[in-house]
C-alpha positions, 0 to 999 in steps of 0.5 A, a space after each residue: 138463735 134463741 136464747 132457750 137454744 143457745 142455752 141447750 147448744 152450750 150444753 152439747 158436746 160440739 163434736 159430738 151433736 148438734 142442737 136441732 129444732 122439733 118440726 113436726 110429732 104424730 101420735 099413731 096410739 097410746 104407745 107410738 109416735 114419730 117425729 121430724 126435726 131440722 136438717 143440718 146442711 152438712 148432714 149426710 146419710 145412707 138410707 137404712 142408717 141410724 144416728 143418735 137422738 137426744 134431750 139433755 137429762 140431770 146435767 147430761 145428755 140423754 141419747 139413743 140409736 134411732 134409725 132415720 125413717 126419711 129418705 136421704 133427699 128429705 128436708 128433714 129427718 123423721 123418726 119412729 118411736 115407742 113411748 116408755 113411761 119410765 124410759 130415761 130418754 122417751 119418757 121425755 121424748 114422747 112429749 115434744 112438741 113442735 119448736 123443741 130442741 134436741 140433740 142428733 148425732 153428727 156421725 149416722 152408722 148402720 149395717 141396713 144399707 144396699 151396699 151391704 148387699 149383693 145384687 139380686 132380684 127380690 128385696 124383702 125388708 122384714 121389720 117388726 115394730 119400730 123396726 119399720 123406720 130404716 125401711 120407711 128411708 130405704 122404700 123412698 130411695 131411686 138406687 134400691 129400684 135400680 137395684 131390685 125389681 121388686 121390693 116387700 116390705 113387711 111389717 109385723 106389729 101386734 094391733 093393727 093401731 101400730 100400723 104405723 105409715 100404713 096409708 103412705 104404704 098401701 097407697 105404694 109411695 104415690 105421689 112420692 116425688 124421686 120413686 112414686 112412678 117406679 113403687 107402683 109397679 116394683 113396691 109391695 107392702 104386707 102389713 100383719 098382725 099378732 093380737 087383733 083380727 087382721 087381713 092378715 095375722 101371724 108372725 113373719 117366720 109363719 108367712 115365710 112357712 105358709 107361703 104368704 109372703 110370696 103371693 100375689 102381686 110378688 112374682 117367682 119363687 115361693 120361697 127365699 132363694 140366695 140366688 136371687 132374693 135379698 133380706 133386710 131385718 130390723 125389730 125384735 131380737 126374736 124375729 132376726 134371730 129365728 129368720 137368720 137361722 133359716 136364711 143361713 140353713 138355706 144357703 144366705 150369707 150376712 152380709 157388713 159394709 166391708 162385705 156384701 152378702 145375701 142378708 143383713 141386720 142391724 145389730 146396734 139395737 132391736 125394738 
């Protein structure tokens, strides 16, 4: 261990969080960027989880709830993040470079998970922002394809430069090593936009009225069914809170850990 990391490593609760090496920063735009940093061996997670990021701020550490953007087999762990220029913790996050350290969490939690759910036949991930990342882990997982026969990812930002992962996306995982073979025929990606001229524009409860998100290449229902169809939502309060009142009007129960159910949400934190 270098001196700068044993340095930071005396500074972090060890009960608490580990000292991780920074890998690899891609800026998508001006206000968007992810990041990839060491794996611990003990690590363990559940794809859709979050755990907590952090920088050592005036004496102290500087953390927040990030869901981990890489699937659960990945060598390292990869997340997305908006850039807040007076944000405490990504005012300086959003400068790290490659052989930085900082701090993860030890403990991933979430409600974003299968076995939060009941079987079903459709899973629709709705995500908004950076509420792409648990869904970006979730898309690369061999249990969801033995779970679901098909799966849409939705993922609504407001100009097209937040498309964030929109190649990896549209080329549906190819040439992923656990699922690549199975997402051509089951994954399908439906990237919108709000702000900017677009395939595709309009907010997710927009393409769920017009019937949008029930075309082609998705098969059955033209609209969200509790029998057969599954929801994961993650991003703006805005979006979860409108969607979850119409899964319940329609007959959707939310689903926790303790409970399977028809839909969940991450209620740890929004976009």
């Amino acid at each position: 261990m270098s001196d700068r990391k044993a340095a930071v490593a005396n500074l972090a609760p060890s009960a608490a969080l580990t000292v991780e090496e920074v890998r690899s920063v891609r800026h998508w735009n001006e206000h968007l960027f992810s990041f990839s940093i060491s794996r611990p061996p003990s690590f363990r997670f559940r794809s859709g989880e979050f755990v907590m990021i952090g920088m050592m701020g005036e004496g102290r550490p500087l953390l927040r709830a990030y869901s981990i953007a890489s699937p659960a087999y990945a060598e390292e762990l990869e997340f997305l993040s908006i850039k807040v220029p007076d944000g405490p913790l990504t005012s300086r996050l959003q400068k790290i470079q490659p052989g930085d350290q900082v701090f993860l969490g030890r403990k991933p939690v979430g409600t974003l998970v299968t076995d939060a759910l009941l079987p079903g036949k459709r899973l629709f991930l709705l995500s908004t922002g950076t509420g792409l990342a648990p869904f970006l882990s979730l898309a690369r997982d061999p249990d969801v394809y033995e779970r679901f026969s098909q799966i849409l990812l939705v993922h609504c930002t407001r100009q097209v430069s937040d498309l964030a992962f929109r190649q990896e996306l549209e080329s549906q995982l190819a040439g992923d090593p656990l699922v690549g073979e199975q997402a051509l025929l089951q994954f399908h990606y439906l990237p919108t936009v709000t702000r900017e001229s677009f395939r595709t524009t309009g907010r997710i409860g927009a393409l769920i009225e017009d019937g949008t998100l029930f075309g082609h290449p998705l098969v059955g229902p033209k609209q969200l069914d509790p029998e057969t169809d599954r929801v994961m939502m993650c991003g703006s309060m805005a979006m979860i809170r409108e969607l979850q009142h119409q899964l319940e009007c329609l007959g959707f129960t939310e689903g926790s850990n303790a409970k399977p159910g028809d839909f969940v949400i991450e209620r740890a934190f929004v976009d």
